[in-house]
N, C-alpha and C positions, 0 to 999 in steps of 0.2 A: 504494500500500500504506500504511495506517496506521503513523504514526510508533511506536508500540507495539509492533505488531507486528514492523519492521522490528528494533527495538529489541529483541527477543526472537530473535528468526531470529540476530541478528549474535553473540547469546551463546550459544547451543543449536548455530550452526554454530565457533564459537570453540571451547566444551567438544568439540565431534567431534571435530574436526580434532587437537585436545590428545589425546587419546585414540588416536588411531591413530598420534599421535608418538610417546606412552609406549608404548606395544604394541610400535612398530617398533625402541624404544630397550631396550626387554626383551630381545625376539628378539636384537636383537644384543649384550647382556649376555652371552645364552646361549651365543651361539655365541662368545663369547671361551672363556665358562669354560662348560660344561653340565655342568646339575644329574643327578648318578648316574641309568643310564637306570634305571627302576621303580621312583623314591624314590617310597614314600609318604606324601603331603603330610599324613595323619589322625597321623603318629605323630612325633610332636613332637620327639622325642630325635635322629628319623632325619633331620629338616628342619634341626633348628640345628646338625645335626655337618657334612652338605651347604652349608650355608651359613657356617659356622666357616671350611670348606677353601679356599671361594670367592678368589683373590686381587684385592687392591685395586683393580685397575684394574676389573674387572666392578661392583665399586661403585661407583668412579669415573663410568663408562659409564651404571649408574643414572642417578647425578646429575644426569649431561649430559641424559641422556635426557627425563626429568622436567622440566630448566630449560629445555629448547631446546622443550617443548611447552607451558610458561607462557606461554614466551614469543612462541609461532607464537601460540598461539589468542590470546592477550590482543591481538596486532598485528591477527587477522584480526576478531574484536569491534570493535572500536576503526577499523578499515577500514570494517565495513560500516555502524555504527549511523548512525543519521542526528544524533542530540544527545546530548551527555555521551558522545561518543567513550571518550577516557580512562576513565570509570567503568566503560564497560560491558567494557572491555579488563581493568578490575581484579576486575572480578567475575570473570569467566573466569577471571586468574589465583587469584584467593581460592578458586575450584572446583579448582584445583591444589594449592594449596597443604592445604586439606582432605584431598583424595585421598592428598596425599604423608603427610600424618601420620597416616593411617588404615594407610596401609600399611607405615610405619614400624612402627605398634603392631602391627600383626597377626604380623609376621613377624620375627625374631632379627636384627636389621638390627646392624651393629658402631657401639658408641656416637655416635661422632664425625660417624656420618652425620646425626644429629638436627641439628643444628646446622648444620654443609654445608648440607644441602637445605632446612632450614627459613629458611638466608640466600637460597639461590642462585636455589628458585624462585619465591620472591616479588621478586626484584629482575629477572628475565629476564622477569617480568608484569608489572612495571611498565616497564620500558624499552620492550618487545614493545608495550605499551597508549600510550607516547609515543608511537612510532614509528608507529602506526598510526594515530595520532588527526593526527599530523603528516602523514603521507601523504593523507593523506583531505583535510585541509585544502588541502595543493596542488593536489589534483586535483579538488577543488570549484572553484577560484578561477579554474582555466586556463580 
Protein backbone atom coordinates (compact mmCIF):
# COMPACT_ATOMS: atom_id res chain seq x y z
CA UNK A 1 0.00 0.00 0.00
CA UNK A 2 1.37 3.47 -0.72
CA UNK A 3 2.80 5.25 2.15
CA UNK A 4 0.00 8.09 1.50
CA UNK A 5 -2.39 6.33 1.53
CA UNK A 6 -1.49 4.21 4.46
CA UNK A 7 -0.95 7.76 5.84
CA UNK A 8 -4.52 8.69 5.31
CA UNK A 9 -6.28 5.38 6.25
CA UNK A 10 -4.27 5.75 9.83
CA UNK A 11 -6.18 9.29 10.29
CA UNK A 12 -9.61 8.61 8.74
CA UNK A 13 -9.51 5.40 10.93
CA UNK A 14 -8.07 7.56 14.12
CA UNK A 15 -11.04 10.22 13.42
CA UNK A 16 -13.66 6.88 13.50
CA UNK A 17 -12.79 5.36 16.17
CA UNK A 18 -12.71 9.12 18.09
CA UNK A 19 -16.03 9.34 17.03
CA UNK A 20 -17.61 6.24 18.24
CA UNK A 21 -15.77 7.03 21.79
CA UNK A 22 -17.50 10.55 21.81
CA UNK A 23 -20.87 8.80 21.00
CA UNK A 24 -20.24 6.04 23.43
CA UNK A 25 -19.03 8.84 26.18
CA UNK A 26 -22.43 10.88 25.20
CA UNK A 27 -24.74 7.99 25.61
CA UNK A 28 -23.30 7.57 28.93
CA UNK A 29 -23.53 11.23 29.89
CA UNK A 30 -27.08 10.59 29.29
CA UNK A 31 -27.68 7.84 31.10
CA UNK A 32 -26.03 9.60 34.38
CA UNK A 33 -28.37 12.45 33.83
CA UNK A 34 -31.12 12.22 30.80
CA UNK A 35 -32.10 15.12 28.90
CA UNK A 36 -36.28 15.70 29.61
CA UNK A 37 -37.90 12.96 27.59
CA UNK A 38 -39.41 15.35 24.24
CA UNK A 39 -37.04 18.24 24.83
CA UNK A 40 -37.07 20.02 21.88
CA UNK A 41 -33.79 20.74 20.64
CA UNK A 42 -35.39 23.89 17.89
CA UNK A 43 -36.25 25.96 21.08
CA UNK A 44 -33.48 27.27 22.61
CA UNK A 45 -34.91 28.48 26.05
CA UNK A 46 -36.02 24.70 26.52
CA UNK A 47 -32.38 23.31 25.73
CA UNK A 48 -30.25 25.69 28.18
CA UNK A 49 -32.89 25.25 31.10
CA UNK A 50 -32.27 21.13 30.39
CA UNK A 51 -28.84 21.65 30.34
CA UNK A 52 -28.77 24.52 33.30
CA UNK A 53 -30.20 21.39 35.57
CA UNK A 54 -27.61 18.93 34.18
CA UNK A 55 -25.24 18.05 37.36
CA UNK A 56 -21.50 18.39 37.05
CA UNK A 57 -20.50 15.13 36.88
CA UNK A 58 -22.41 14.54 33.33
CA UNK A 59 -20.13 17.22 32.39
CA UNK A 60 -17.44 15.87 33.91
CA UNK A 61 -18.23 12.49 31.94
CA UNK A 62 -18.21 14.87 28.77
CA UNK A 63 -14.81 15.74 29.37
CA UNK A 64 -13.73 12.32 29.92
CA UNK A 65 -15.49 11.22 27.18
CA UNK A 66 -14.07 13.73 24.56
CA UNK A 67 -10.36 13.26 26.01
CA UNK A 68 -10.36 9.41 26.37
CA UNK A 69 -11.34 9.77 22.24
CA UNK A 70 -8.30 12.25 21.58
CA UNK A 71 -6.61 10.24 22.97
CA UNK A 72 -7.64 6.53 21.57
CA UNK A 73 -7.63 7.84 17.98
CA UNK A 74 -4.50 10.18 18.11
CA UNK A 75 -2.75 6.43 19.61
CA UNK A 76 -4.44 4.43 16.90
CA UNK A 77 -3.19 7.26 13.88
CA UNK A 78 0.15 7.20 15.26
CA UNK A 79 -0.19 3.18 15.59
CA UNK A 80 -0.87 2.66 12.14
CA UNK A 81 0.97 5.41 9.96
CA UNK A 82 3.96 4.30 8.58
CA UNK A 83 6.04 8.06 8.90
CA UNK A 84 5.41 11.17 11.04
CA UNK A 85 3.75 8.74 13.47
CA UNK A 86 3.26 11.59 16.13
CA UNK A 87 1.93 14.07 13.49
CA UNK A 88 -0.42 12.07 12.12
CA UNK A 89 -1.70 11.11 15.85
CA UNK A 90 -1.87 15.08 16.39
CA UNK A 91 -3.92 15.60 13.44
CA UNK A 92 -6.58 13.26 14.63
CA UNK A 93 -6.35 14.99 17.99
CA UNK A 94 -6.43 18.73 16.32
CA UNK A 95 -9.86 16.97 14.49
CA UNK A 96 -10.81 16.67 18.37
CA UNK A 97 -10.05 19.38 19.43
CA UNK A 98 -12.02 21.35 16.47
CA UNK A 99 -15.01 19.11 17.18
CA UNK A 100 -14.86 19.92 20.93
CA UNK A 101 -15.02 23.79 20.20
CA UNK A 102 -17.80 23.55 17.79
CA UNK A 103 -19.71 21.93 20.15
CA UNK A 104 -18.92 23.92 22.96
CA UNK A 105 -20.28 26.87 20.64
CA UNK A 106 -23.31 25.31 19.58
CA UNK A 107 -24.70 24.32 22.70
CA UNK A 108 -25.04 26.22 26.43
CA UNK A 109 -22.03 24.36 27.68
CA UNK A 110 -21.24 25.93 31.74
CA UNK A 111 -18.34 28.29 31.30
CA UNK A 112 -15.48 26.43 32.89
CA UNK A 113 -15.97 23.69 30.54
CA UNK A 114 -14.19 25.90 27.79
CA UNK A 115 -11.01 25.62 29.36
CA UNK A 116 -11.29 21.99 30.81
CA UNK A 117 -11.79 20.57 27.44
CA UNK A 118 -9.93 22.83 25.42
CA UNK A 119 -6.78 21.69 28.00
CA UNK A 120 -7.70 18.10 28.59
CA UNK A 121 -8.23 17.08 24.97
CA UNK A 122 -5.41 18.34 23.21
CA UNK A 123 -3.17 16.97 25.94
CA UNK A 124 -4.90 13.12 25.90
CA UNK A 125 -3.85 13.71 21.73
CA UNK A 126 -0.97 14.36 22.38
CA UNK A 127 0.13 11.63 24.99
CA UNK A 128 -2.47 9.05 22.86
CA UNK A 129 -0.02 10.40 19.57
CA UNK A 130 3.32 9.53 21.82
CA UNK A 131 2.20 6.48 22.97
CA UNK A 132 1.22 5.35 19.61
CA UNK A 133 4.15 6.46 17.79
CA UNK A 134 6.19 4.66 20.74
CA UNK A 135 4.32 1.48 20.35
CA UNK A 136 4.67 1.32 16.69
CA UNK A 137 8.27 1.86 17.07
CA UNK A 138 8.77 -1.22 19.29
CA UNK A 139 6.95 -3.32 17.35
CA UNK A 140 8.61 -2.28 14.13
CA UNK A 141 12.15 -3.20 15.60
CA UNK A 142 11.04 -6.67 17.27
Amino acid sequence: MPTILRQLLAVVLGVAVAMLVVTAGDALSRVIHPLPPGLDFSNTDAVRAAIAGMPVVAFLTLVAGWSAAAGIGAWIAARLAVTRRSAMGMLVAGVLVAATAANLAMLPHPTWMWPVALVAVPVAGFVGARAGASTARVAHHR
